[in-house]
TIGU-69119 format. One record per residue (C-alpha): x, y, z; residue number from 1. Coordinates in steps of 0.1 Angstrom, whole numbers, padded with zeros to 4 digits, always signed. Each point is the difference from the previous one (the first is absolute). Layout:
BEGIN
    c1    c2    c3   i
     X     Y     Z NUM
...
***
This chain:
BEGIN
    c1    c2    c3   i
 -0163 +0228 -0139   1
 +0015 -0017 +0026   2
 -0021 -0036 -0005   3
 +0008 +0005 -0040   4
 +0044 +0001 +0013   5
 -0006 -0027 +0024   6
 -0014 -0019 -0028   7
 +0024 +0007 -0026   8
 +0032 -0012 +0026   9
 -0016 -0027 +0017  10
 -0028 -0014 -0025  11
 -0037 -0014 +0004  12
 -0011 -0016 +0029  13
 +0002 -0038 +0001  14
 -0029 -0024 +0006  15
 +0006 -0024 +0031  16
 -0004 -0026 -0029  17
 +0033 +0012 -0018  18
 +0017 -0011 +0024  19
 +0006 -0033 -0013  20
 +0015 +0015 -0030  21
 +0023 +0020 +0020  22
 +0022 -0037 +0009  23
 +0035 -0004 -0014  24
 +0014 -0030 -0017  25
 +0036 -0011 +0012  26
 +0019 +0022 -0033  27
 -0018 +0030 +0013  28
 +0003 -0007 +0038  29
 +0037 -0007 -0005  30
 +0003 +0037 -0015  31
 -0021 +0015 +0035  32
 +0008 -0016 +0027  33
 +0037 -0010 -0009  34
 +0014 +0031 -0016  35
 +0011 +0016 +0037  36
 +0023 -0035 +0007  37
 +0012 -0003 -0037  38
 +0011 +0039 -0002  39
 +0019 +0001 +0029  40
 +0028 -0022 -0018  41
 +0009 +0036 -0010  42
 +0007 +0012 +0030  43
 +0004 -0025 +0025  44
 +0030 -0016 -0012  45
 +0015 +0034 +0002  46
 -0007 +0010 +0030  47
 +0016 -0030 +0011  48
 +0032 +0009 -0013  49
 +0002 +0035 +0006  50
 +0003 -0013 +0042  51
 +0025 -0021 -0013  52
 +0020 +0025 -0021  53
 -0001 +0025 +0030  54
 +0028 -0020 +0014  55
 +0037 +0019 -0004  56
 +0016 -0021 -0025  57
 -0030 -0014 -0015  58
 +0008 -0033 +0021  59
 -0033 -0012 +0003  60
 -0012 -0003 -0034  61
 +0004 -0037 -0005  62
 -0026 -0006 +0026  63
 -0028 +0010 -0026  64
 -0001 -0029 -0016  65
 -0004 -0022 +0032  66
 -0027 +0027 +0009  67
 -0018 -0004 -0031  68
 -0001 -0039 -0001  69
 -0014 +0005 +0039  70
 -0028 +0021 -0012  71
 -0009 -0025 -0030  72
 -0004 -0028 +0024  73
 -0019 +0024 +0027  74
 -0020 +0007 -0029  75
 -0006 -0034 -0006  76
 -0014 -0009 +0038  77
 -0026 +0029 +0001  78
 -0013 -0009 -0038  79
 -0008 -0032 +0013  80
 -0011 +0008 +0027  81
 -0023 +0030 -0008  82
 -0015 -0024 -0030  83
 -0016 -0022 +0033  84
 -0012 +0035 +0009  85
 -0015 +0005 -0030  86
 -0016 -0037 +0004  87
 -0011 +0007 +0035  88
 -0016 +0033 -0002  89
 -0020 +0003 -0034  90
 -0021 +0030 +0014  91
 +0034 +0019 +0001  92
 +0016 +0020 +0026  93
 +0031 -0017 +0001  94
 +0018 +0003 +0035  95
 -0026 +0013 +0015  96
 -0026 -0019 -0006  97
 +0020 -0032 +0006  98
 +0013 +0013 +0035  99
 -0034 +0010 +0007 100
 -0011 -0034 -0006 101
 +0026 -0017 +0020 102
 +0020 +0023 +0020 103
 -0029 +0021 +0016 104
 -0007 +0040 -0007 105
 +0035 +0015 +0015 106
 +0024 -0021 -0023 107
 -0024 +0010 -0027 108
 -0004 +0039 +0004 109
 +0039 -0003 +0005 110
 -0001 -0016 -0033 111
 -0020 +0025 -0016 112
 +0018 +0030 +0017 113
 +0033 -0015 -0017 114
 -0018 -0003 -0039 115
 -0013 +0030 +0003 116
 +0034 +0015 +0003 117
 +0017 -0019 -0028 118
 -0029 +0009 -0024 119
 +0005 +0038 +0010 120
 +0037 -0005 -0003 121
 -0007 -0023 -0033 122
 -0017 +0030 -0012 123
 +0020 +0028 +0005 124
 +0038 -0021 -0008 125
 -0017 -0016 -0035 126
 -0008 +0034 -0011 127
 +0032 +0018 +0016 128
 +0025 -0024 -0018 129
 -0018 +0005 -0034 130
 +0010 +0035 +0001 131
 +0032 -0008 +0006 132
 +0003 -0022 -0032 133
 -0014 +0025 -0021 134
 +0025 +0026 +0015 135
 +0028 -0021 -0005 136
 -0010 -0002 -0040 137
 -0005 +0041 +0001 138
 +0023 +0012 +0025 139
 -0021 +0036 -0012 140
 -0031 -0010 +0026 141
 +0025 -0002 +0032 142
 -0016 +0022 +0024 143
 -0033 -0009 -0011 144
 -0009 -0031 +0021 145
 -0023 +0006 +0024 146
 -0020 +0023 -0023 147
 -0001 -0031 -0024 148
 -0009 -0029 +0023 149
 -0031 +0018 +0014 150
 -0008 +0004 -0035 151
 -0001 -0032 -0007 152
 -0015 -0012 +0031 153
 -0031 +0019 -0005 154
 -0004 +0004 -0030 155
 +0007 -0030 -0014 156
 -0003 -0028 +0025 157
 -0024 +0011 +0022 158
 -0022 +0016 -0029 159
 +0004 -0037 -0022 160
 -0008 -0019 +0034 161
 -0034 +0017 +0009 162
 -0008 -0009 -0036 163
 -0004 -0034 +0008 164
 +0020 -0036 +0002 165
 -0007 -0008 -0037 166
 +0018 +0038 -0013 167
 +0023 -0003 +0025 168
 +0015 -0034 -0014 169
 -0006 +0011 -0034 170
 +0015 +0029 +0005 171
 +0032 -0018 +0020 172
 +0004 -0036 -0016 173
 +0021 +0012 -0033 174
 +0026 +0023 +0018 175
 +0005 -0029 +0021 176
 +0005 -0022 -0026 177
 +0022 +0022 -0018 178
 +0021 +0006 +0033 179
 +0002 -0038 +0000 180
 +0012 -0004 -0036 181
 +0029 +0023 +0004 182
 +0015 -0007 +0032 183
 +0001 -0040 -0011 184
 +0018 +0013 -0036 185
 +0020 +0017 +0026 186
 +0015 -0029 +0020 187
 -0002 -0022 -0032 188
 +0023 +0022 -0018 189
 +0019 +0007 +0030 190
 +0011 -0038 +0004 191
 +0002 -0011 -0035 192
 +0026 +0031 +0002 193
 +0015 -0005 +0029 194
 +0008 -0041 -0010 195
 +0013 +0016 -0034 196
 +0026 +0021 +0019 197
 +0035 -0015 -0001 198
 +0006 +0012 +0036 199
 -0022 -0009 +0035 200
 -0032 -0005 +0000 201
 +0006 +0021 +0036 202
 +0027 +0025 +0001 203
 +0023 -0006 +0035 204
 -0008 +0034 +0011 205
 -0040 -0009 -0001 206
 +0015 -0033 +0021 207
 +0017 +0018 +0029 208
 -0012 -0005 +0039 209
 +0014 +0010 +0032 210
 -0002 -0028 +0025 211
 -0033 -0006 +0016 212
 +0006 +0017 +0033 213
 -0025 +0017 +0020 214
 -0004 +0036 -0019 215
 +0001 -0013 -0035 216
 -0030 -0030 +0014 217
 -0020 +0034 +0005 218
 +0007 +0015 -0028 219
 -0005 -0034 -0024 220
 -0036 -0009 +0021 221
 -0007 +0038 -0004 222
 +0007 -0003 -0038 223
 -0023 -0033 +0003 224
 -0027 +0022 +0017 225
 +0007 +0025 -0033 226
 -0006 -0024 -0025 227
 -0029 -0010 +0022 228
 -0023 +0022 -0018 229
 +0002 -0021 -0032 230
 -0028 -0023 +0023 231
 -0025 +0025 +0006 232
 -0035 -0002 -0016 233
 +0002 -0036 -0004 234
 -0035 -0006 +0027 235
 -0018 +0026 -0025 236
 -0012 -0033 -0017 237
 -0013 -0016 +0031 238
 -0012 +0031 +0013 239
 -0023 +0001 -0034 240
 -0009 -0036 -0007 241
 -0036 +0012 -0003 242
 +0010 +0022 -0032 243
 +0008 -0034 -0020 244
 -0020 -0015 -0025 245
 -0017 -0038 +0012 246
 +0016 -0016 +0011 247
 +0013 +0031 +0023 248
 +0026 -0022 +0026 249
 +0018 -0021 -0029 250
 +0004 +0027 -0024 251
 +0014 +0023 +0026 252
 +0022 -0033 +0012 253
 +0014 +0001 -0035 254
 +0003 +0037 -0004 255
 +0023 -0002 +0034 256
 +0025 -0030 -0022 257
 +0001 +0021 -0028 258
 +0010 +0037 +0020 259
 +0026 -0020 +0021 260
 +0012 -0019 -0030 261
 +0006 +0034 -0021 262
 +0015 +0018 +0032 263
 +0022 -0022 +0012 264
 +0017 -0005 -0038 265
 +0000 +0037 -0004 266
 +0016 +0004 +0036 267
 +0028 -0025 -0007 268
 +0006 +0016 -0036 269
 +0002 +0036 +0012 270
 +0021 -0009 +0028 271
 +0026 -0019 -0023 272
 +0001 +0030 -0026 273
 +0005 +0027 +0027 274
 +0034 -0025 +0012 275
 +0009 -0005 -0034 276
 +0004 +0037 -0010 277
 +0011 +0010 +0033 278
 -0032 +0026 +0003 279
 +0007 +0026 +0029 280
 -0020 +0032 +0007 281
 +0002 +0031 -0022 282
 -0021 +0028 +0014 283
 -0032 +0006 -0022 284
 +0004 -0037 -0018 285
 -0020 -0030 +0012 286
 +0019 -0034 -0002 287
 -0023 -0012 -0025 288
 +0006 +0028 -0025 289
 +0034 -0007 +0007 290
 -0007 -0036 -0012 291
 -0017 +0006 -0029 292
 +0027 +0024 -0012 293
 +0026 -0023 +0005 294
 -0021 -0028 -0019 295
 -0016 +0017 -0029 296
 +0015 +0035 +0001 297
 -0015 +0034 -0002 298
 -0029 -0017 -0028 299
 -0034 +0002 -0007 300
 -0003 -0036 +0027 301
 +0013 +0021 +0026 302
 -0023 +0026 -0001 303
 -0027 -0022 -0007 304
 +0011 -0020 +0035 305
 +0004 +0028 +0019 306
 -0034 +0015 -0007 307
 -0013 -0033 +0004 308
 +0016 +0002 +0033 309
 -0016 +0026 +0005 310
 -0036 -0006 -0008 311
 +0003 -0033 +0017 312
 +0011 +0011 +0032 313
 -0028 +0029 +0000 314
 -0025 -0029 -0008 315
 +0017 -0022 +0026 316
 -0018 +0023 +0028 317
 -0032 -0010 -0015 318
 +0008 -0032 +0018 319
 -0005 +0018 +0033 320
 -0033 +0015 -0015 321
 -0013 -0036 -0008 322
 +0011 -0015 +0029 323
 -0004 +0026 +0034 324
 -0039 +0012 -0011 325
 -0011 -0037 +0002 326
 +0017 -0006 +0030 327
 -0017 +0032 +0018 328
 -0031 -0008 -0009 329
 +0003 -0036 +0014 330
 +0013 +0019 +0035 331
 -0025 +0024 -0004 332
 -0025 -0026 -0003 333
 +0012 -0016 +0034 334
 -0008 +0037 +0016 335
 +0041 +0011 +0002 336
 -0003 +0026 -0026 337
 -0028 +0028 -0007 338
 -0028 -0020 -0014 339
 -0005 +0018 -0033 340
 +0038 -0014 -0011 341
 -0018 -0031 -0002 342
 -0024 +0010 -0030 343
 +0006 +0000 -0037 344
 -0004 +0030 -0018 345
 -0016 +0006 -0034 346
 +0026 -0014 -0022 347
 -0001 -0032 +0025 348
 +0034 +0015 +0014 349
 +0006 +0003 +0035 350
 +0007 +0041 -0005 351
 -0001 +0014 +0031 352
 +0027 -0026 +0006 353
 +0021 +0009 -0028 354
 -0006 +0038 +0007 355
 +0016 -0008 +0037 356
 +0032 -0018 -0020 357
 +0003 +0027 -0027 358
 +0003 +0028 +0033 359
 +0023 -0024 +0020 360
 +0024 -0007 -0023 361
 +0002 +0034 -0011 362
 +0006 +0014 +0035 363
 +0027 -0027 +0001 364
 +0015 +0012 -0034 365
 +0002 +0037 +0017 366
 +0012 -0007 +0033 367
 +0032 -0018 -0011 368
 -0002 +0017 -0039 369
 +0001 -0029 -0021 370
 +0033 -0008 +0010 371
 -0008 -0043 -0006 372
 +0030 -0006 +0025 373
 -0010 +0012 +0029 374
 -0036 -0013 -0005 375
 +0017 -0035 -0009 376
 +0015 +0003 +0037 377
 -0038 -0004 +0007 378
 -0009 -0025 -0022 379
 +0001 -0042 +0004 380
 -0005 +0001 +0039 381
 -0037 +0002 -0003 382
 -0008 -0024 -0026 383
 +0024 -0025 +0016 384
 -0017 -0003 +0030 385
 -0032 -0002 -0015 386
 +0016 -0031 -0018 387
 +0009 -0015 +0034 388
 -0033 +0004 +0017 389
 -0019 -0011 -0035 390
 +0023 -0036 -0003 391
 -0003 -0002 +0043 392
 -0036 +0001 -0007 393
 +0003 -0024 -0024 394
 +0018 -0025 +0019 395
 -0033 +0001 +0025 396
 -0027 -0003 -0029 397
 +0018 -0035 -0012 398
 +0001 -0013 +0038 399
 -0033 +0010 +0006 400
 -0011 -0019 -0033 401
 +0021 -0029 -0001 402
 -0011 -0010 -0034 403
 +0023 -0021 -0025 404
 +0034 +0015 -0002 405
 -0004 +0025 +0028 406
 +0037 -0002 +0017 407
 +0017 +0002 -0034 408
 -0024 +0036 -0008 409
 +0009 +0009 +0038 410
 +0033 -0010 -0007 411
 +0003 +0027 -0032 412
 -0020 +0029 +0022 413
 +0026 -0010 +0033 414
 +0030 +0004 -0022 415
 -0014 +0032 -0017 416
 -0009 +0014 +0034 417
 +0037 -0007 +0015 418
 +0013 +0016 -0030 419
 -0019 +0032 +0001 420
 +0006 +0002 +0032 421
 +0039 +0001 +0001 422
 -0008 +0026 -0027 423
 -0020 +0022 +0024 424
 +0026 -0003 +0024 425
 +0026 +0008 -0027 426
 -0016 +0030 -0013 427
 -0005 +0015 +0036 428
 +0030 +0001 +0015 429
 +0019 +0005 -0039 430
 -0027 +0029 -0004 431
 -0009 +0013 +0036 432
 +0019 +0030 -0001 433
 -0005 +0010 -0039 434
 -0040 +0004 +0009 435
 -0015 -0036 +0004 436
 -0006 +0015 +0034 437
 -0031 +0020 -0016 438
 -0012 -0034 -0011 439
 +0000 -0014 +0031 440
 -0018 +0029 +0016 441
 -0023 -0002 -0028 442
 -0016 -0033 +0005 443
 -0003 +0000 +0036 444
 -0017 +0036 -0005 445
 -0022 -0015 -0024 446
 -0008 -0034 +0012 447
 -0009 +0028 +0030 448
 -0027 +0018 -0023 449
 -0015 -0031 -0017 450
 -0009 -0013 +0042 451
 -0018 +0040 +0008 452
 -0020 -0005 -0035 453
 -0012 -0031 +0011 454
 -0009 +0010 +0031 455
 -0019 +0031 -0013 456
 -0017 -0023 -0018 457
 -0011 -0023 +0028 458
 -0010 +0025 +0019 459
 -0021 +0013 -0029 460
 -0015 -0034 -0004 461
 -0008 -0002 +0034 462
 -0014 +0034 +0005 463
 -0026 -0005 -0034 464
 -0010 -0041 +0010 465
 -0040 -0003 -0005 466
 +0006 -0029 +0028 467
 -0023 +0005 +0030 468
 -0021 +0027 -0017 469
 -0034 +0000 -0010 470
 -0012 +0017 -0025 471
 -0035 +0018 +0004 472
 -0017 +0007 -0033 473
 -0034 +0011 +0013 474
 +0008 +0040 +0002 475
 -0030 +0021 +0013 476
 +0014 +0031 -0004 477
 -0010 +0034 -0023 478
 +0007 -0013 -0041 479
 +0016 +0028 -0023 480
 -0016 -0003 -0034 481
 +0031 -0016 -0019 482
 +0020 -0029 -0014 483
 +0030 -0006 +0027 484
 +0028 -0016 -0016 485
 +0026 -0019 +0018 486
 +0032 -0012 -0012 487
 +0019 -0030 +0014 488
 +0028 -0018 -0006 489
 -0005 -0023 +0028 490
 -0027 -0007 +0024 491
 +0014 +0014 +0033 492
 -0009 +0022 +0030 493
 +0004 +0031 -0017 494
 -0024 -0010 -0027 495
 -0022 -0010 +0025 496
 -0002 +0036 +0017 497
 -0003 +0016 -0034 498
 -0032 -0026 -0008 499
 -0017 +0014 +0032 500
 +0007 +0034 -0010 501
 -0010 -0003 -0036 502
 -0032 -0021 +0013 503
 -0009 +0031 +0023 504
 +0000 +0023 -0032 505
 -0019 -0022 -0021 506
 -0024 -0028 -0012 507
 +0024 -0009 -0027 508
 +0034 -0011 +0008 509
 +0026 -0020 -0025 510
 +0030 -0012 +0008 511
 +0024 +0001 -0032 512
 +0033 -0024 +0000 513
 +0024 +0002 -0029 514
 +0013 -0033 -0007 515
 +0034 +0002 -0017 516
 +0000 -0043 -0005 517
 -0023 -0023 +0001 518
 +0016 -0019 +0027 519
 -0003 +0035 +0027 520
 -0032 +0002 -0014 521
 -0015 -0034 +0010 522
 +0019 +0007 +0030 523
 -0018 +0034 +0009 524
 -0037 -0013 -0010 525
 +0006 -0034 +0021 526
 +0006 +0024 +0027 527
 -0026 +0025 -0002 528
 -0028 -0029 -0001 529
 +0014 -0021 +0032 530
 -0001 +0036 +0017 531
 -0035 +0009 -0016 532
 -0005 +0039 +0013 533
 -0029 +0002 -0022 534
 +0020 +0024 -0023 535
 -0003 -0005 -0037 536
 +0032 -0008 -0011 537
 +0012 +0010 -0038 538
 +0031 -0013 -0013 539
 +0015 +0014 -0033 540
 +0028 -0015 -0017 541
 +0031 +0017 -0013 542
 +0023 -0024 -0019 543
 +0025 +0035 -0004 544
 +0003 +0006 +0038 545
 -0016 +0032 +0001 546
 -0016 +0006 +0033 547
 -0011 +0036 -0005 548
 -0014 +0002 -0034 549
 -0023 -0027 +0004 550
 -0013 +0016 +0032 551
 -0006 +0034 -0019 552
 -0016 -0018 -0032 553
 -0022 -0022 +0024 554
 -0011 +0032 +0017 555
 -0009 +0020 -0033 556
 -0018 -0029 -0008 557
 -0022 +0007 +0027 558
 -0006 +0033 -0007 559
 -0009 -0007 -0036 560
 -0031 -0026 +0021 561
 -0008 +0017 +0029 562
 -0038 +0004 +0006 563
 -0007 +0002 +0038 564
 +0026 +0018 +0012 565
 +0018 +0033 -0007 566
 +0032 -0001 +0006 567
 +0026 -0034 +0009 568
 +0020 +0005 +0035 569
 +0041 -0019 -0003 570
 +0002 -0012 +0035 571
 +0037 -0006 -0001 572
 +0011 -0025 +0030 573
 +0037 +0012 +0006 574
 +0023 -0011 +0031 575
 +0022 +0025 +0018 576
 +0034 -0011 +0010 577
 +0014 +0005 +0034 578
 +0038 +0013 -0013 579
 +0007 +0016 -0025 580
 +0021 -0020 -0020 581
 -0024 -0031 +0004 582
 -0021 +0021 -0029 583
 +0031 -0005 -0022 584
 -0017 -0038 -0002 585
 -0029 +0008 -0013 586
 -0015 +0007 -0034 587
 -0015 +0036 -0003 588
 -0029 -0016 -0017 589
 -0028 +0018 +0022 590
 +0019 +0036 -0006 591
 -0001 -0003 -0037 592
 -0034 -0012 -0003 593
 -0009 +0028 +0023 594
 +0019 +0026 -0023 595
 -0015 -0011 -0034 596
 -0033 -0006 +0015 597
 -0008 +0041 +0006 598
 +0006 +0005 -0033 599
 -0036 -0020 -0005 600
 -0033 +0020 +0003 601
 -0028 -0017 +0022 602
 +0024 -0020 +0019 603
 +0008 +0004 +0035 604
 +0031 -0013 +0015 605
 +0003 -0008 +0037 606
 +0032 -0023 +0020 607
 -0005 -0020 +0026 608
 +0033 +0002 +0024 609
 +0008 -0031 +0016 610
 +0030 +0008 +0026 611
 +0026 -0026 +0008 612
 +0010 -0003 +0036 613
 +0029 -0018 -0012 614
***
């Protein structure tokens, strides 16, 4: 019953073949990996303004515009600068991989530590300010928030992401679109209206600003750090350059020109319409409701836009979902993060990974109850110190290489990485007090974790190293009268125990490897022979991933040919951790197999403990 759900919500398994199919074209990648930054033109322009309208008086509104333009040409810097990312760094990863590669592992996890955040906080503000469009069009749902974004975060987004890439921007692309098509119509309208109105194009009141003294600085630069969030999910592109179609770096180049292009008009346009009608806060109305109102009235386009709005910025988390699963694997990969993060599931989806997201953001949308303006107080500081420690890195990779052109490419990252910079600056002091102080503790705490994973896994590596051991294959001892099965996933010191013990049990001993690639599979075999225990070694391939089926269909197999022996003894080689928390690393592969295997009749199951001193 439960395989027959599982298939009916997430689908077949996919081949390791499919996975060429699974590639997006620019239209489609446009749709995924840009529909986090292009959204957020519904929300960040406000909460730009709503800083600036808190002001007695309303005396700071005229800095919006200046804010706005500022943004644009921020904007601007980090597109270009994240497209020599995308050049760079065609296996993907984005800041981190880039640090990694020319900062060293420290500026790297600190990169990491600060995605991982944003995505999180992508996550749970996307799907947060989606129910606040909707509730703005039916004022009836108010109340009903929280209750509605974990809907949609799990079933929806998480339940269309562990269907695959492919669903996912099938699924996606058109909202997008449509999201797209209505907020340009918007700002068209709006102007061609606004030039066809006898009075200003900008009202006086939209105009006025208190000298720039000291207070209204901080309140303009924390309006700035606001409006801010209109930038986030731009290095989702970079971060998933391998998700292109060939040629993966230039289409993602492009891809990058075409988000910025479309933001920055839409950023300017929404900005001019909120001065030119004079939008302030009303309590339950967004500021883009209010601008549709005033443009095409209570019609059939407003609600249309509005539950575009919606869907769009419920799909704009699905940036996050794109983006943070590929970058965990990578750190996982690299031994900072449980190992299993680091393996594709049956749809090809990184699921445990988008499991973890799905749970984080929704313990996000709890704690603070989707209220989108306190988790905005959290927002920007993380990405924008990834994007200074991304174009830093940068800056290195082009003096290291010196090629043709280098020191105008440095030039770009340099002026990107100043920029950010300022920003993180900005945002910290502008935002310490309103909870970017959880942020900072956050990465540090992190950065923290990834180091005592690493080390755990060192000291693993260390502990199970073959080096300086010889392996004696001529056993003398008493032979049990059965088929000992052993089996691996990589030849190390606990295997080689559990070979001596299966070799004193029997005549007949197999080792069985399940290779999941073809790649890990040359890999193991290459090993096993320059070892040479004088083990028969069986490799099976499964092109789904499965690791336990095959084992259980390779040991019915067996049983359907035995002839010289009764029954088939598992000897299951199994480490034991030295703290408790270091099992939290591991994959519970041995336990299951364990568990399914006494179900089996003739077979004998027996673990070999291997105990970690470190």
């Amino acid at each position: 019953m439960f395989r027959i759900l599982r298939r009916l919500l997430i689908g077949h398994p996919l081949d390791n073949k499919d996975m060429a199919h699974e590639r997006l074209p620019k239209w489609k990648a446009l749709s995924i990996f840009s529909s986090d930054a292009l959204s957020s033109v519904a929300y960040g322009p406000e909460q730009a303004m709503l800083i600036l309208v808190a002001t007695p008086g309303l005396v700071s509104y005229g800095y919006l515009g200046p804010i706005a333009v500022a943004i644009f040409l921020l904007l601007l810097i980090v597109a270009l600068s994240y497209a020599q990312v995308a050049k760079a760094n065609p296996a993907g990863g984005g800041a981190y991989a880039v640090a990694k590669a020319n900062l060293g592992a420290t500026p790297a996890l600190i990169a990491a530590a600060a995605v991982f955040a944003d995505y999180i906080l992508t996550a749970a503000v996307s799907v947060c300010a989606g129910t606040d469009a909707i509730v703005s069009a039916f004022p009836r749902l108010n109340g009903l928030q929280v209750d509605l974004d974990l809907l949609v975060l799990f079933f929806i987004l998480m339940l269309v992401n562990l269907r695959g890439i492919r669903e996912s921007s099938n699924a996606f692309v058109f909202p997008t679109y449509a999201f797209l098509f209505g907020i340009l119509a918007l700002i068209i309208t709006g102007i061609v209206q606004a030039f066809a109105y006898p009075d200003a194009l900008i009202p006086p009141e939209s105009l006025e600003t208190k000298p720039l003294d000291w207070a209204m600085l901080f309140i303009a630069l924390r309006a700035f750090a606001n409006g801010c969030s209109s930038m986030t999910g731009i290095e989702a592109i970079a971060d998933s350059v391998p998700l292109f179609r060939k040629p993966e770096d230039r289409n993602a180049v492009v891809t990058t020109y075409w988000m910025a292009g479309i933001l920055g008009f839409m950023l300017l346009g929404i900005s001019f319409l909120l001065m030119h009608y004079h939008v302030t806060p009303i309590p339950g109305v967004t500021a883009l409701s209010q601008l549709v109102e005033h443009v095409f009235g209570r019609s059939y386009l407003y609600y249309y836009i509005q539950i575009a709005t919606m869907v769009v910025l419920y799909l704009a988390a699905n940036t996050a979902y794109n983006g943070l699963p590929i970058l965990l694997s990578i750190v996982a990969k690299d031994g900072y993060m449980p190992r299993y993060l680091s393996s594709r599931g049956e749809r090809l989806t990184y699921s445990n990974n988008i499991v973890l997201l799905t749970l984080a953001a929704a313990g996000l949308i709890i704690a603070y109850k989707g209220d989108i303006e306190h988790l905005i107080s959290l927002y920007a500081i993380g990405v924008f110190l990834s994007f200074t420690i991304a174009q830093t890195s940068m800056v290195v990779h082009w003096y290291r290489e010196k090629r043709k052109g280098w020191i105008a490419k440095a030039a770009i990252n340099g002026t990107g990485a100043l920029a950010t910079g300022i920003v993180v600056v900005i945002i910290t002091i502008t935002k310490f007090a309103q909870g970017a102080w959880i942020i900072l503790l956050f990465i540090p705490a992190m950065t923290f974790i990834f180091k005592k994973i690493r080390h755990h896994y060192d000291d693993v590596a260390e502990q199970l190293s073959l080096a300086h051991k010889v392996f004696d294959n001529k056993y003398q001892g008493p032979r049990a009268k059965n088929l000992a099965l052993v089996p691996i996933s990589s030849p190390t010191s606990v295997v080689a125990e559990t070979l001596h013990y299966a070799q004193s049990i029997s005549d007949s001993v197999i080792a069985l490897y399940i290779a999941t690639d073809e790649e890990a599979r040359k890999k193991i075999e290459d090993k096993w022979q320059a070892w040479n225990p004088g083990v028969q070694l069986v490799t099976v391939y499964s092109p789904y991933r499965f690791v336990i089926q095959p084992i259980l269909d390779f040991i019915s197999e067996l049983q359907l040919q035995k002839c010289n022996y009764d029954y088939i003894t598992v000897v299951i080689p199994e480490f034991e951790t030295k703290k408790w928390w270091h099992r939290l690393l591991h994959g519970q592969t041995g336990w299951i197999l364990r568990t399914l295997l006494i179900l089996k009749e003739d077979v004998i199951v027996a673990t070999i403990p291997y105990h970690l001193k470190k």
